[in-house]
C-alpha positions as CSV (number, residue, x, y, z in Angstrom):
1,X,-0.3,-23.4,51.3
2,X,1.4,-24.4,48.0
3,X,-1.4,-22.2,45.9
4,X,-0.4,-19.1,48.4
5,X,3.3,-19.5,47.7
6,X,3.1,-19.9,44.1
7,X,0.9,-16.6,44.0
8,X,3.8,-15.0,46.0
9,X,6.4,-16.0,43.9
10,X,4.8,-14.9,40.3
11,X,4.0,-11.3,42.6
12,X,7.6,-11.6,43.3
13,X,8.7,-12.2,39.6
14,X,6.4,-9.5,37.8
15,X,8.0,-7.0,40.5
16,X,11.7,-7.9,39.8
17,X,10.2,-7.9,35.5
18,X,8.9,-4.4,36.0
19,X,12.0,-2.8,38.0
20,X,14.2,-4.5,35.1
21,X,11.9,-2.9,32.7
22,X,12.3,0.8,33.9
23,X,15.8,0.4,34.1
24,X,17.9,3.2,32.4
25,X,19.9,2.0,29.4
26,X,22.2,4.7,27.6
27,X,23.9,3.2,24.5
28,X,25.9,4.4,21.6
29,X,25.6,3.0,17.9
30,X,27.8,3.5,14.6
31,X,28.1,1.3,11.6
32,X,30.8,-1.2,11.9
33,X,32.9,-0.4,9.0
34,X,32.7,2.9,6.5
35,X,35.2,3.9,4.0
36,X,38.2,6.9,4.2
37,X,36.3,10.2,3.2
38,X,32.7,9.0,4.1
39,X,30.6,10.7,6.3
40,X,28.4,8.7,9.1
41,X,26.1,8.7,12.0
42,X,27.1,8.2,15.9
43,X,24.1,7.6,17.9
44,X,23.8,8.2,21.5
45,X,20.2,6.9,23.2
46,X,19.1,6.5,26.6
47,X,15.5,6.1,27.6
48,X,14.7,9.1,30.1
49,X,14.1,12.8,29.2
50,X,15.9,13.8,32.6
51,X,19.0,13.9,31.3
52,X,22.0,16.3,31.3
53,X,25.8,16.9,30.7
54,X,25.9,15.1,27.8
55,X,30.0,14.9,26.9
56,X,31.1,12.6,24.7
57,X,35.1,11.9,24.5
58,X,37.8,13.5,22.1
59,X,37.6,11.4,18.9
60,X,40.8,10.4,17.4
61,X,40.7,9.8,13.5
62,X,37.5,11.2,12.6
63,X,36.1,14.7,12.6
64,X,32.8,16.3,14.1
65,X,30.9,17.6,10.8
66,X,27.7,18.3,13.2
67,X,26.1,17.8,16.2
68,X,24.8,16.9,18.5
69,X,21.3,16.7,16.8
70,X,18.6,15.7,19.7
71,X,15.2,14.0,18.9
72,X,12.4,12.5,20.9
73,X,11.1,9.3,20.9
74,X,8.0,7.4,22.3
75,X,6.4,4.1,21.5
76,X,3.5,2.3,23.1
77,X,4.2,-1.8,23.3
78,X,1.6,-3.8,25.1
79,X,-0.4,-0.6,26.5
80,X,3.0,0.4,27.8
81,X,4.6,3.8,26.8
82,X,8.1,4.3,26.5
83,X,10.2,7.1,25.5
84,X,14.1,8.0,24.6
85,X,16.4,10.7,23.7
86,X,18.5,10.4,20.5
87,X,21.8,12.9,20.6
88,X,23.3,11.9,16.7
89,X,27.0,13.1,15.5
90,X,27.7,13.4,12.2
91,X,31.5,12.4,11.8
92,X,33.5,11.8,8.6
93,X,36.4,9.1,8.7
94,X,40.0,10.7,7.9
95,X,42.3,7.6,7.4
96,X,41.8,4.0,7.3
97,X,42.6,2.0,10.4
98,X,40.5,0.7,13.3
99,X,39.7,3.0,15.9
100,X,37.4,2.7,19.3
101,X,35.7,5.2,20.7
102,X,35.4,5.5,24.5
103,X,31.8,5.8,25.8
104,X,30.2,9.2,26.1
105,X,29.3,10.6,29.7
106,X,25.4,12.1,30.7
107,X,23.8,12.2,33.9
108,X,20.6,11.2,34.0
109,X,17.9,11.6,36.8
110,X,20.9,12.6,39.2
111,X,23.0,9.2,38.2
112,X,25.9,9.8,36.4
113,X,26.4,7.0,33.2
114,X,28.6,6.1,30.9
115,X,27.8,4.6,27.7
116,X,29.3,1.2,25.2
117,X,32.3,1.8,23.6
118,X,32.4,1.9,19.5
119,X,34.7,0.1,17.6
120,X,34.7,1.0,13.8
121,X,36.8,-0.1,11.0
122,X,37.7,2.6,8.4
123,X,38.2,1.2,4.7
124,X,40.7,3.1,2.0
125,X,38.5,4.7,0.0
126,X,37.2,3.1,-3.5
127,X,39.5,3.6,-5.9
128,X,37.0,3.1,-8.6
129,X,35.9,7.1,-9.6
130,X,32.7,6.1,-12.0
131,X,31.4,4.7,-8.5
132,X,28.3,6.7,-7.1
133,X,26.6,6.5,-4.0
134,X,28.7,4.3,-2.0
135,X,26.3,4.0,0.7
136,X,22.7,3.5,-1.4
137,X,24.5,0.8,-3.1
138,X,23.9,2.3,-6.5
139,X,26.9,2.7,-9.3
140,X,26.3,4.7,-12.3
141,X,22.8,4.9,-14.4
142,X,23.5,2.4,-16.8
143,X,21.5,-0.7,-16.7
144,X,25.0,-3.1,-18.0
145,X,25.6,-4.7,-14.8
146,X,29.3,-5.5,-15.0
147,X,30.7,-8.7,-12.9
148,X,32.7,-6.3,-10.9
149,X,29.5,-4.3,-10.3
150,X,27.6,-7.5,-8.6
151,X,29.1,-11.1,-8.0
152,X,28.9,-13.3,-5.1
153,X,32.1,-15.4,-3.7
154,X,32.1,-19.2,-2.9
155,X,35.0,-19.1,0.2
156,X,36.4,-22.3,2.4
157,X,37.4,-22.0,5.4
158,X,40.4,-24.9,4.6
159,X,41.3,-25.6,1.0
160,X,43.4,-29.6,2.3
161,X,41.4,-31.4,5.3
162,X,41.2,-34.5,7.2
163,X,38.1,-37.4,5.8
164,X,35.6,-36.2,7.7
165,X,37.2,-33.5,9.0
166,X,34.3,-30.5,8.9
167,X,35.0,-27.5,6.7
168,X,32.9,-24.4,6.6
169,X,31.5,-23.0,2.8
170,X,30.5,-19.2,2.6
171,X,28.4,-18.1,0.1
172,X,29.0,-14.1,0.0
173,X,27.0,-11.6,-1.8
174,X,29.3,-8.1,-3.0
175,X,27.3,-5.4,-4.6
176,X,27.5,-2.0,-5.6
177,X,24.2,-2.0,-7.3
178,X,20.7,-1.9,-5.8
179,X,20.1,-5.7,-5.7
180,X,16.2,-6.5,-4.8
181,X,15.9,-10.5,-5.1
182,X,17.0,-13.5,-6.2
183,X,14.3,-15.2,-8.6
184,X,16.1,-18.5,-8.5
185,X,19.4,-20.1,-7.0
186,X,21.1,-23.5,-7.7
187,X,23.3,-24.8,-5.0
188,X,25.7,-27.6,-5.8
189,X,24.8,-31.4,-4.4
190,X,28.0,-31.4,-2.5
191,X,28.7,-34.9,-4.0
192,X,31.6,-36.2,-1.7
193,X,30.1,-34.2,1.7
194,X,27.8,-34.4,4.5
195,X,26.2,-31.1,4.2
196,X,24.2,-29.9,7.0
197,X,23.4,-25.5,6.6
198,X,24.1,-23.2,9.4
199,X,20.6,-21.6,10.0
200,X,20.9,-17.5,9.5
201,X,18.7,-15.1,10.4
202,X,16.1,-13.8,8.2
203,X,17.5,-10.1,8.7
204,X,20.4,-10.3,6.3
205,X,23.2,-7.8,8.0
206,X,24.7,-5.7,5.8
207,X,28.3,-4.3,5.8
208,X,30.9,-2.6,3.9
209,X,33.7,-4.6,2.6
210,X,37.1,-3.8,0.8
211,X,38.0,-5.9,-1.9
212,X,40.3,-5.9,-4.6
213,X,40.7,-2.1,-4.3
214,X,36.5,-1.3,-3.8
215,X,34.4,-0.9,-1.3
216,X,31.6,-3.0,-1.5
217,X,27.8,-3.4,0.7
218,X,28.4,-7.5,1.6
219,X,26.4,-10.0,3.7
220,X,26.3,-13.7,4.0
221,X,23.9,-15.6,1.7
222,X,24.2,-19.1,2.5
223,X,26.4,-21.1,4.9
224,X,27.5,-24.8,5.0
225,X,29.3,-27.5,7.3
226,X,30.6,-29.8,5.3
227,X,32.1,-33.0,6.3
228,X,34.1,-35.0,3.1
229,X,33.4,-38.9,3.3
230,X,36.4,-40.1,1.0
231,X,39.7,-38.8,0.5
232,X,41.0,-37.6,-2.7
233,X,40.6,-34.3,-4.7
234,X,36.7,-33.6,-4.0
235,X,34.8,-30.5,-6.2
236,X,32.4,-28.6,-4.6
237,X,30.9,-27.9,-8.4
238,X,29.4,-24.0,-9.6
239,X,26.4,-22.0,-7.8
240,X,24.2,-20.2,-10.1
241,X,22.0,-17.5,-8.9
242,X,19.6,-15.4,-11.1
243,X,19.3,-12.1,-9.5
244,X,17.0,-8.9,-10.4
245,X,19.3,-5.5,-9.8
246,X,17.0,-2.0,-9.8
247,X,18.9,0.4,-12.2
248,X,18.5,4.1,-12.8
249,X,17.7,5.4,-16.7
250,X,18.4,8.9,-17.1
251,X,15.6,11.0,-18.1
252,X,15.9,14.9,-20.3
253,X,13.1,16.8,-18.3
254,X,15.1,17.7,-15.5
255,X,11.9,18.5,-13.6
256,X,11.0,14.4,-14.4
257,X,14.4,13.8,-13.0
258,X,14.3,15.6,-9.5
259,X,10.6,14.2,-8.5
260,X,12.1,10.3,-9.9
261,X,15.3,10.4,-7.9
262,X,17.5,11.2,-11.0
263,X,15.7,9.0,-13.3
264,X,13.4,6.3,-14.4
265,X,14.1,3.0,-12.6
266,X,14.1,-0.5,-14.4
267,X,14.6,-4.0,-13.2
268,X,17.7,-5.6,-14.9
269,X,18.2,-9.4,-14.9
270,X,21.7,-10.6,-14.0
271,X,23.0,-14.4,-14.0
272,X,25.9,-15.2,-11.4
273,X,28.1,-18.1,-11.2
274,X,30.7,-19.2,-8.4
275,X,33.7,-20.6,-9.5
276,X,34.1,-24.2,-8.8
277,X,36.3,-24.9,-6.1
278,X,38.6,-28.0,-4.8
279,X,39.4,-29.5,-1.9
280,X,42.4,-31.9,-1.0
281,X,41.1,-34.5,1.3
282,X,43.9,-37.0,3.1
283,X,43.4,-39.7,4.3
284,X,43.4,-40.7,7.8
285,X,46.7,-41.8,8.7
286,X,47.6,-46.2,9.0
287,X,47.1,-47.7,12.6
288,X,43.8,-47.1,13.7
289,X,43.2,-48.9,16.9
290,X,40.5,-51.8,16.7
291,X,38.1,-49.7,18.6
292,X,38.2,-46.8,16.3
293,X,34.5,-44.9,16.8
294,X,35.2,-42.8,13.2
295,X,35.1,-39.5,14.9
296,X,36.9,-36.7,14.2
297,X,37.5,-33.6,16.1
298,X,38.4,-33.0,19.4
299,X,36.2,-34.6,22.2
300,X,36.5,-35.6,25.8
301,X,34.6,-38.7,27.8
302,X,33.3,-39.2,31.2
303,X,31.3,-42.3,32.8
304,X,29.6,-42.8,35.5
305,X,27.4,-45.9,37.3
306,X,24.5,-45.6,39.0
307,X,24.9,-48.3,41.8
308,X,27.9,-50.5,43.5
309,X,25.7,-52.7,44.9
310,X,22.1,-54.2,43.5
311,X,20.8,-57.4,43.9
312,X,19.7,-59.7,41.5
313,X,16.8,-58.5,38.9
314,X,17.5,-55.2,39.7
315,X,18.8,-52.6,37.1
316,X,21.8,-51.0,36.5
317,X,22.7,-48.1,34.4
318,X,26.3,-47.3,33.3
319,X,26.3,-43.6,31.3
320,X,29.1,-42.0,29.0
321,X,29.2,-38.5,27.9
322,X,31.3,-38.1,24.7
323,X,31.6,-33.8,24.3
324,X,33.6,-32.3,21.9
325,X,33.5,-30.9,18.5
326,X,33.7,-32.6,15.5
327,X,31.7,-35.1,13.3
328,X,29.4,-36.4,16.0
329,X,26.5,-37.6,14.2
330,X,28.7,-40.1,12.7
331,X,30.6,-41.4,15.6
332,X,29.7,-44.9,16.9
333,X,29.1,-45.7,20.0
334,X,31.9,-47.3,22.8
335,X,31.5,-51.1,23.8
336,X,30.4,-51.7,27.5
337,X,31.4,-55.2,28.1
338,X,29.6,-56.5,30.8
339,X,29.5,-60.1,32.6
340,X,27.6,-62.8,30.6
341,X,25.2,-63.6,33.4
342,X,23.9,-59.9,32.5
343,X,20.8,-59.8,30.8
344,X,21.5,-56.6,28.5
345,X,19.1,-53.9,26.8
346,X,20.1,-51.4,23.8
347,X,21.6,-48.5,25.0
348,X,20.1,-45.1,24.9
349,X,21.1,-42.0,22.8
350,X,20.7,-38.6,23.3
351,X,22.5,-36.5,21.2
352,X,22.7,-32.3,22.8
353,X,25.1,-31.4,20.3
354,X,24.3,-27.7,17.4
355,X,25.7,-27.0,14.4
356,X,28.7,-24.5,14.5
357,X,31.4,-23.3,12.1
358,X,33.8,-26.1,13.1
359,X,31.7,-28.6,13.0
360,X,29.0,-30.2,15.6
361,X,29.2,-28.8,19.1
362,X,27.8,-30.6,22.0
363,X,27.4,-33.8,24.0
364,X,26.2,-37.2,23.2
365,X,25.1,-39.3,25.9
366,X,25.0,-42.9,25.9
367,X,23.0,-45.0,28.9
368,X,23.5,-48.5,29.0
369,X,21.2,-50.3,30.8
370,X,21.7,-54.1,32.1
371,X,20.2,-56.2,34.7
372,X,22.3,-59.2,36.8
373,X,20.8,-62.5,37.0
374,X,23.2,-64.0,39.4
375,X,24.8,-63.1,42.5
376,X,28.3,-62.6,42.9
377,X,31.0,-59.7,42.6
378,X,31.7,-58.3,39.4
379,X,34.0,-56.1,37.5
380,X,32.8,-54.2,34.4
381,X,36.4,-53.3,32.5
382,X,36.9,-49.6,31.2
383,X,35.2,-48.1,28.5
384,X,37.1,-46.9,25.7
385,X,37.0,-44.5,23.1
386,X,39.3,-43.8,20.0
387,X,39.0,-41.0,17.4
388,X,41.5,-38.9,15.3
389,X,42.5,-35.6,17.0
390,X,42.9,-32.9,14.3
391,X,45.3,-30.9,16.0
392,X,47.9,-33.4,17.0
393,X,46.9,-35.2,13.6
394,X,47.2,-38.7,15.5
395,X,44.6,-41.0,17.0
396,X,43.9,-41.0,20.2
397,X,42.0,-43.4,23.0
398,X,39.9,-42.3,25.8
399,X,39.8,-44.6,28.7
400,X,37.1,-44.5,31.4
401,X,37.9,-46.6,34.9
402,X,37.0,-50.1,35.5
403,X,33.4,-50.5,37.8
404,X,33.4,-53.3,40.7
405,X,30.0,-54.2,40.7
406,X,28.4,-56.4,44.0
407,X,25.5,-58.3,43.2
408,X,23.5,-59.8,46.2
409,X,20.5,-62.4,45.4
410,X,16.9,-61.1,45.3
411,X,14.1,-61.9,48.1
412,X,12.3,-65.3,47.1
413,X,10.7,-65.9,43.6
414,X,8.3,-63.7,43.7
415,X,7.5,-61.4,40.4
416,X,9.6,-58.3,40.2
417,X,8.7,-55.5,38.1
418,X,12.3,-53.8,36.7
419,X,12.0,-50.2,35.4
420,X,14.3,-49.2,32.5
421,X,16.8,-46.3,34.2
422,X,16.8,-44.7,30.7
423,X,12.7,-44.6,30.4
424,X,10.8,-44.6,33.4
425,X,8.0,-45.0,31.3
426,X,9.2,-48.9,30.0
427,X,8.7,-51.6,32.5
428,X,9.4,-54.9,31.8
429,X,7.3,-57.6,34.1
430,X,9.1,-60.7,34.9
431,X,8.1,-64.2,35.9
432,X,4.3,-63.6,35.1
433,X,3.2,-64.5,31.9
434,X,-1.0,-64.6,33.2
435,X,-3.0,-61.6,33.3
436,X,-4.9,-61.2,37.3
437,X,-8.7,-62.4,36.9
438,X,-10.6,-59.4,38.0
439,X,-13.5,-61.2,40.7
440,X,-15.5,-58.3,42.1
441,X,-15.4,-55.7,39.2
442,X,-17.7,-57.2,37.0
443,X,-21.1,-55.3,35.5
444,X,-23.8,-57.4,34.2
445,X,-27.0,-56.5,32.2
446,X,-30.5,-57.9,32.5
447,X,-31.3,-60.5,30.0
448,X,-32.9,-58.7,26.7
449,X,-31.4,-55.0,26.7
450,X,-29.3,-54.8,24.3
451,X,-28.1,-51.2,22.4
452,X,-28.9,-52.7,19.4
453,X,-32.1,-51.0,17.9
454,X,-32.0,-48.0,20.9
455,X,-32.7,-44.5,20.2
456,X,-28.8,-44.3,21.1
457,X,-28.0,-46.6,18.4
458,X,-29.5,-44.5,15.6
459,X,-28.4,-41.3,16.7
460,X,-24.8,-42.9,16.7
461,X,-25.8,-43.2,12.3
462,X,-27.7,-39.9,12.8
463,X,-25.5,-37.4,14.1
464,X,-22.4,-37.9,12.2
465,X,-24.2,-37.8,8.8
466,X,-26.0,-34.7,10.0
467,X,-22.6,-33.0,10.5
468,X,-21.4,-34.4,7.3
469,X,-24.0,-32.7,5.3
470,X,-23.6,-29.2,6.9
471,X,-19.9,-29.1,6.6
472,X,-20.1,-30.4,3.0
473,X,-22.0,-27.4,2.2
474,X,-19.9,-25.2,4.2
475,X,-16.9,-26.4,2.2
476,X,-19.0,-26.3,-1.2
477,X,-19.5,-22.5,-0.5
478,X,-15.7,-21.8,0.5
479,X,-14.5,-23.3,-2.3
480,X,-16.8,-21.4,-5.1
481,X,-15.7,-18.4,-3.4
482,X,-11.9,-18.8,-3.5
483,X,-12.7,-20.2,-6.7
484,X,-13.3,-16.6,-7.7
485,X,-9.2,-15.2,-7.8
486,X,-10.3,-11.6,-9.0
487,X,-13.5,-11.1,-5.9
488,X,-10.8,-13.2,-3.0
489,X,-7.6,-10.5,-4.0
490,X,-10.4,-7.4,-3.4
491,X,-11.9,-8.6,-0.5
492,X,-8.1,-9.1,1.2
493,X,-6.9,-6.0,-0.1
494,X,-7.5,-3.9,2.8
495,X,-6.3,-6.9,5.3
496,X,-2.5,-6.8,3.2
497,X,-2.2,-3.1,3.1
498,X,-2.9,-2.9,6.8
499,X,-0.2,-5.7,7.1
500,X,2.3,-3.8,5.5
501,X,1.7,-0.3,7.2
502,X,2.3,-2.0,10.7
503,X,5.9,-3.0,9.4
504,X,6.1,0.5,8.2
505,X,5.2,1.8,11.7
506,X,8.2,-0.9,12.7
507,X,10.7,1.0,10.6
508,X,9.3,4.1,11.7
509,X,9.8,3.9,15.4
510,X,13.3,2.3,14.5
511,X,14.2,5.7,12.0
512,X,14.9,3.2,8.5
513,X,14.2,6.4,6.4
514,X,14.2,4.3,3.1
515,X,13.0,0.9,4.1
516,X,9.8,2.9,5.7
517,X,9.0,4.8,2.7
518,X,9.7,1.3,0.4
519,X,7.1,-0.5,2.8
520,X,4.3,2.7,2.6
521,X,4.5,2.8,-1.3
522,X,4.2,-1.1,-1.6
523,X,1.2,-0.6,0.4
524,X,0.1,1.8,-1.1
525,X,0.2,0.7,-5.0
526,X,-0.5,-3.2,-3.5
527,X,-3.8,-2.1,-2.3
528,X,-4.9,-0.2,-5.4
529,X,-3.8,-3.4,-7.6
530,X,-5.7,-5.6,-5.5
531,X,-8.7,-3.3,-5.2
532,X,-8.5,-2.9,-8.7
533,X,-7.5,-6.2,-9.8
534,X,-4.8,-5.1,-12.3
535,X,-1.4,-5.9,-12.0
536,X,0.6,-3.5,-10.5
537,X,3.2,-3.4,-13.6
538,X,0.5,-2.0,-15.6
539,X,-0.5,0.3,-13.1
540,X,0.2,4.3,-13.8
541,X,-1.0,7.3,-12.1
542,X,-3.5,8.2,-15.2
543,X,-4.6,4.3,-15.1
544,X,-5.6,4.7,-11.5
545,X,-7.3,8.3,-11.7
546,X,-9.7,6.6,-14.8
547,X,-10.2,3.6,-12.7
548,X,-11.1,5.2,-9.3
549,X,-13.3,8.0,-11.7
550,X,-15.1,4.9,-12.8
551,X,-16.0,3.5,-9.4
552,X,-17.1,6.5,-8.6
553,X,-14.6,7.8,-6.1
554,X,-14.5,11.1,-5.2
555,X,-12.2,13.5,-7.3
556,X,-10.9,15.2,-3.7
557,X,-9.6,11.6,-2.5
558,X,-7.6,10.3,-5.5
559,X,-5.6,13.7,-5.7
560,X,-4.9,12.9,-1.6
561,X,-3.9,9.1,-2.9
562,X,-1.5,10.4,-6.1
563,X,-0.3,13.0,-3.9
564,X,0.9,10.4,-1.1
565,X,2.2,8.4,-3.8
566,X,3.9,11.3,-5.0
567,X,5.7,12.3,-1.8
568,X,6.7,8.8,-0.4
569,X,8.6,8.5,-4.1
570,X,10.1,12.2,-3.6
571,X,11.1,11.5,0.3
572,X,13.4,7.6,-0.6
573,X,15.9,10.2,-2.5
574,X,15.5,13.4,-0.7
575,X,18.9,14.0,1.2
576,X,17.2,13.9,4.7
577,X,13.9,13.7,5.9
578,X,12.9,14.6,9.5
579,X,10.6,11.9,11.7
580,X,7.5,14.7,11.8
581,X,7.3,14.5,8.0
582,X,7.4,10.1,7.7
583,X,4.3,10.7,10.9
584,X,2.5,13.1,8.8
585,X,3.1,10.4,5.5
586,X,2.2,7.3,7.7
587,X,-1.2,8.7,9.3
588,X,-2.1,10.2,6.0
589,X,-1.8,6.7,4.1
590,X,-3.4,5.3,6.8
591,X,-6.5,7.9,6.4
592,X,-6.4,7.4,2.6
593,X,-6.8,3.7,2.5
594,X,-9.0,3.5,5.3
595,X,-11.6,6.1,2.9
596,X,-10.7,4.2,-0.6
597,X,-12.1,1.1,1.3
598,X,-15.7,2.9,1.9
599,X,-15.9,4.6,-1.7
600,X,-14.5,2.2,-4.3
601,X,-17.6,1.0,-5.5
602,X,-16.9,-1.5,-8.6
């Protein structure tokens, strides 16, 4: 019976998945922020091809430049096809402000829908004119990388705090340049704090900021919670990072310059420093009560018991939940005084509390387990709990209410097993101290066999020193092959470039024009290098037609691979490419490198 119902339920569940699945979604997109003058995309998708009516509503601040622009969709995830509709606006922003605009209207299969509203910030425009390419992220074609041009901002949350009241430290990157990496970064100790980092995701979000009269591409590098541990005047001392910038050279030929984008590009070494910043940390003010736990924050207590009455050598379990925000790692925990005729046990901890911009967020629970010897009435007093509130800046004490406790005595003297309420796992036995003799369990042999000398004696020596041997050579092998860098980087040449062309199909199916074309041409001049073994810095078109000539590759396919490489460099600065022509440039890589693999014979 239990088997049939738990068949029914997952039929049940996969039903409700799939009708979730096929639901019809109709969304609209837009960046959040874009400067006065600049021209954008507004995206409207829904995920049926019976659709009809589409209406979006009057836009106030911006103005229609073109569209709508419809485009077709389909992916296949998991052996399951799925398909959209795109319809794309092309709007320019006319005057800075914050606007909203109200969903756009469609019916679809016979539904009418309405889609998310879009909320956009429009900057004042940069008032810098030597700046270029606002949204690339490029300024200029020099390769002087001012401080204005790329610097990254060290920002506090509070600049005077509470000890160990938390504080949060930004680390902000502002660029105008094309920044690829960082090759090295030196964060400050925090000598003073309790650091703990906020975890961010691993796709940095992008964004355009205004400051200081430009408009700047900014996302968050780092974050911290920091928690001073002394009062005073604290320094949170200077970053450094070491950062690699792409810059454009210009070039004469003018032909040179349309098929490179304008120019040659270069990668420019730049050195930025935070300033050092400081923080005023008070004191916490005179009279703390007796039973001070050292937090800090804002928190709230509750308490519970889990029996009135017991009887003697039975267990009882008293639990507080301390929740709040604040320093919570650091807090102690409150005193449960209970009778002396209690035998007790160190209390439990579990601490359910994450790491948030104002601190640690969460509960800590506290079980406090302790077992009556006696009989008799008893009154455990209220539990108490004192910490600093930062808003009211004064301390305060949490007060739980007293337990009456009855206690009756125990059956006999007979041996009573008592389970610890905070581990069901831990069981202490009392009154026995012997072991029961097992009587009627016992195997005995016949006088003279023994496993000493057996056949399964030696195979016990046998066996293991068999395996020994075979995976000693196994190893040997592995290891003279990896030993070998240049033979290891060809053989996984063809595994990496197949790597990176399914992130490039990623970017396809999500329409990231430039990151898809970046991802193709590093697979593309990654696999040559690797099939090769040269380095791809020394790596030129001539250096790769004489090396594929010389491992006997047919004439007909290197043109196809220079060709590819050609038109993936042409399409990351052509002014628009359409989804048919990144297809034709993803299947044709695919093609290329799947023939290099059979021909490159050296």
């Amino acid at each position: 019976m239990r088997k049939i119902f738990s068949l029914w339920l997952l039929l049940v569940v996969g039903c409700i998945g799939a009708f979730a699945s096929d639901k019809i979604t109709f969304t609209a997109s837009a960046p959040d922020a874009v400067a006065a003058g600049d021209q954008f995309r507004l995206s409207y998708t829904i995920n049926t091809q019976n659709v009809k009516d589409v209406r979006i509503p009057s836009i106030k601040g911006f103005d229609i430049l073109m569209g709508p622009n419809r485009s077709y969709n389909m992916q296949i995830i998991n052996g399951k096809q799925t398909e959209s509709l795109t319809f794309t606006y092309i709007l320019k922003a006319l005057a800075e402000g914050e606007y909203t605009i109200p969903g756009a209207t469609i019916t679809a299969e016979g539904n009418p829908m309405t889609s998310n509203a879009v909320h956009i910030k429009v900057l004042p425009p940069d008032k810098s004119t030597e700046t270029k390419g606002k949204a690339s992220g490029r300024s200029g074609s020099s390769t002087s990388i001012s401080d204005t041009d790329l610097f990254i901002r060290a920002i506090v949350n509070k600049t005077t705090v509470y000890e160990q009241e938390a504080l949060l430290l930004t680390y902000k990157i502002y660029t105008l340049v094309d920044l690829q990496r960082f090759d090295n970064v030196k964060l400050p100790d925090f000598k003073g704090f309790h650091s703990q980092e906020i975890e961010l995701s691993n796709n940095r979000k992008w964004g355009l900021e205004h400051y200081k009269g430009r408009n700047y591409q900014t996302t968050i590098f780092r974050q911290f919670v920091l928690f001073p541990q002394q009062s005073g005047e604290l320094t949170i001392d200077v970053a450094r990072f070491d950062a690699s910038v792409a810059c454009v050279t210009p070039v004469s030929d003018p032909f040179e310059a349309f098929f490179n984008g304008g120019g040659n590009y270069v990668e420019v070494k730049k050195t930025i420093q935070t300033p050092k910043l400081t923080i005023q940390v008070k004191p916490l003010p005179a009279g703390k009560p007796a039973d001070f736990s050292s937090g800090v924050g804002e928190f709230t207590m509750t308490s519970s018991i889990n029996k009135s009455e017991v009887k003697t050598n039975e267990a009882v379990t008293i639990k507080v939940v301390i929740s709040g925000t604040g320093n919570m790692k650091l807090i102690s925990n409150p005193e449960v005084k209970f009778p002396e005729n209690f035998e007790i046990y160190d209390p439990k901890v579990e601490n359910k509390f994450r790491l948030t911009n104002e601190g640690l967020t969460g509960n800590k629970v506290i079980e406090y387990l302790a077992i009556p010897r006696d009989a008799g009435t008893y009154t455990i007093p209220a539990i108490n709990f004192s910490y600093f509130d930062i808003k009211s800046g004064a301390y305060k004490t949490l007060s739980s209410q007293p337990y009456e406790l009855k206690v009756e005595k125990g059956s006999g003297n007979a041996a009573q097993t008592i389970a610890n309420f905070t581990n069901k796992e831990d069981l202490r036995i009392l009154n026995e101290d012997i072991r029961h003799i097992r009587l009627n369990d016992v195997k005995l042999q016949a006088r003279g066999s023994f496993f000493f000398g057996s056949v399964g004696y030696w195979l016990c020596y046998l066996i293991p020193f068999a395996l020994f041997v075979v995976v000693f050579v196994f190893y040997r092998r592995k290891i003279a092959a990896n030993a070998n860098i240049a033979k290891t980087r060809t053989k996984k040449a063809n595994k990496v470039a197949v790597k990176r062309m399914k992130y490039a199909n990623k970017l396809l199916t999500e329409n990231k024009k430039d990151e898809f074309y970046d991802e193709v041409l590093r697979a593309l001049w990654g696999y040559i290098s690797d099939k090769l073994n040269m380095p791809v810095s020394c790596l030129s078109k001539e250096n790769i037609e004489g090396e594929l000539s010389r491992c006997k590759v047919e004439p007909v396919l290197i043109q196809e691979f220079l060709r590819l490489l050609q038109e993936c460099e042409f399409a990351r600065f052509a002014p628009a490419t359409d989804n048919q022509a990144m297809d034709k440039i993803y299947s044709g890589s695919l093609e290329v490198i799947g023939k290099m693999e059979n021909s490159i014979k050296c």
